[in-house]
N, C-alpha and C positions, 0 to 999 in steps of 0.2 A: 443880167439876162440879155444875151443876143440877140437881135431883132435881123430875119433871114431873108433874103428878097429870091425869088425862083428865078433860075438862071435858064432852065428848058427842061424838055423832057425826050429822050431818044432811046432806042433799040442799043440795047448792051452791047458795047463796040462801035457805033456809027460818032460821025464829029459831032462835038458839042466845044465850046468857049469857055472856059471857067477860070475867068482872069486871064487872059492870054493863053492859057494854053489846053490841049486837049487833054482831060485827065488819063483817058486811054493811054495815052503813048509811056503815061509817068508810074512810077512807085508809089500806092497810097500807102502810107502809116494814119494809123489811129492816131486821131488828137487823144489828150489827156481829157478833154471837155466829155460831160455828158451826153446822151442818145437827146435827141432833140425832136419834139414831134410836132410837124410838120405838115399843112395842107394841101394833098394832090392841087395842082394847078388847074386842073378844068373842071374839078369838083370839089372845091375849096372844105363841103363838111365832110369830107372824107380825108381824117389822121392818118399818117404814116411816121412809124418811127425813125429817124432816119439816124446813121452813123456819124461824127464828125472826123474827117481827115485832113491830112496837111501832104502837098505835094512838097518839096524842093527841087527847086530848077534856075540854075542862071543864078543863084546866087541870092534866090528870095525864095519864101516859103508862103505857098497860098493855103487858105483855112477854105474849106468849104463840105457842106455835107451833103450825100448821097445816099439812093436808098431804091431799093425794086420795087415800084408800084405796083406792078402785076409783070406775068412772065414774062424775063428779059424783057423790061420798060423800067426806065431807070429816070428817078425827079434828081438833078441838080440843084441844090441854093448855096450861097453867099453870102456872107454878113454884108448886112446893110450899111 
């Protein structure tokens, strides 16, 4: 089991970091991994299921998953 640390939470499209890069600018593929669910950040007992993806860029693949909290607001995490 993965253990996911929140990386932010931003408007669909604006910057966000996830491992160095901005997942906006990249191609997400589905990970293989299961839908992971996940606690809104500023109201932690509030579940979201969230997707896992994998960007590739530069030559390394980053794992992280993502998910729409509410309209266009979008939670980031990371494996911890």
């Amino acid at each position: 089991m993965t253990i996911w640390k929140t990386v932010g939470v931003v408007v669909e499209g604006d910057h966000i970091n996830v491992s160095g890069v901005n997942p906006w600018n990249h191609e997400w593929k589905k990970s293989e991994q299961e839908l992971v669910q996940l606690p809104h950040p500023s109201h932690p007992h509030q579940m979201h299921t969230m997707e896992v993806y994998e960007i590739e860029t530069a030559g390394r693949y980053i794992l992280f998953a993502a998910g729409e909290l509410s309209a266009n607001v979008w939670g980031f995490y990371v494996p911890a």
